[in-house]
N, C-alpha and C positions, 0 to 999 in steps of 0.2 A: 170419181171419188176425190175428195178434195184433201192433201197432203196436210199435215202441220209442216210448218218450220223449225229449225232447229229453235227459236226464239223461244215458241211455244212449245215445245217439248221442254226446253230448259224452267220455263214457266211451273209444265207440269210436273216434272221429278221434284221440284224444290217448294212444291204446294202450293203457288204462288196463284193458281186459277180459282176461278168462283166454283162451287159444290158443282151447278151445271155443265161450268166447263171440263172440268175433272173425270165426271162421271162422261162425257159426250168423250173425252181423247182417251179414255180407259175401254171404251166399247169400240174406238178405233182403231184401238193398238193388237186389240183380239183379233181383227179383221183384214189389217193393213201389214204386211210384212218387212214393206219400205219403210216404215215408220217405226216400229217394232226395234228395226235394226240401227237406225237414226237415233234412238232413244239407247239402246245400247252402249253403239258408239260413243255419245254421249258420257253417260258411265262411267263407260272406261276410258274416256277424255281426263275427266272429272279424277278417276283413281292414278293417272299419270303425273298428272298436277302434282296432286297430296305427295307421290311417291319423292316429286321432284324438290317440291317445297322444304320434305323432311331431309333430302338429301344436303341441300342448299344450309338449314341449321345443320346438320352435324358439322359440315366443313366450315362454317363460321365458327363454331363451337369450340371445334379443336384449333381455327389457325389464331383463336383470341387467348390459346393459353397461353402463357408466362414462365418461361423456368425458372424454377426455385431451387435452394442451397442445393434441396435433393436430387435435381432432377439435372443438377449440372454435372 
């Protein structure tokens, strides 16, 4: 059974394959568990990012305020 890569996984979460290819990693991921979990992974690769990214603007956010008359 022949694996995707994480490449092509990446490909196919983000819709990036052709209808054939789509539908052919969609009927592998039914079947493949290594892959399944690869795609997963992925994911939640993917939602540590976002979490990190959003972390990254708050602390720019707050170290770019300014005190003002009030806040001295």
């Amino acid at each position: 059974m022949k694996h995707y890569t994480k490449e092509e996984l990446d490909l196919y979460r983000h819709g990036k394959l052709s209808v054939l290819s789509r539908i052919s990693c969609a009927a592998h991921l039914k079947e493949c568990q290594e892959c399944a979990e690869l795609l997963e992974e992925l994911k939640e690769d993917d939602q540590l990012l976002e979490h990190l990214r959003s972390s990254i603007q708050i602390y720019k956010d707050l170290t770019e305020i300014k005190p003002t008359a009030s806040t001295v």
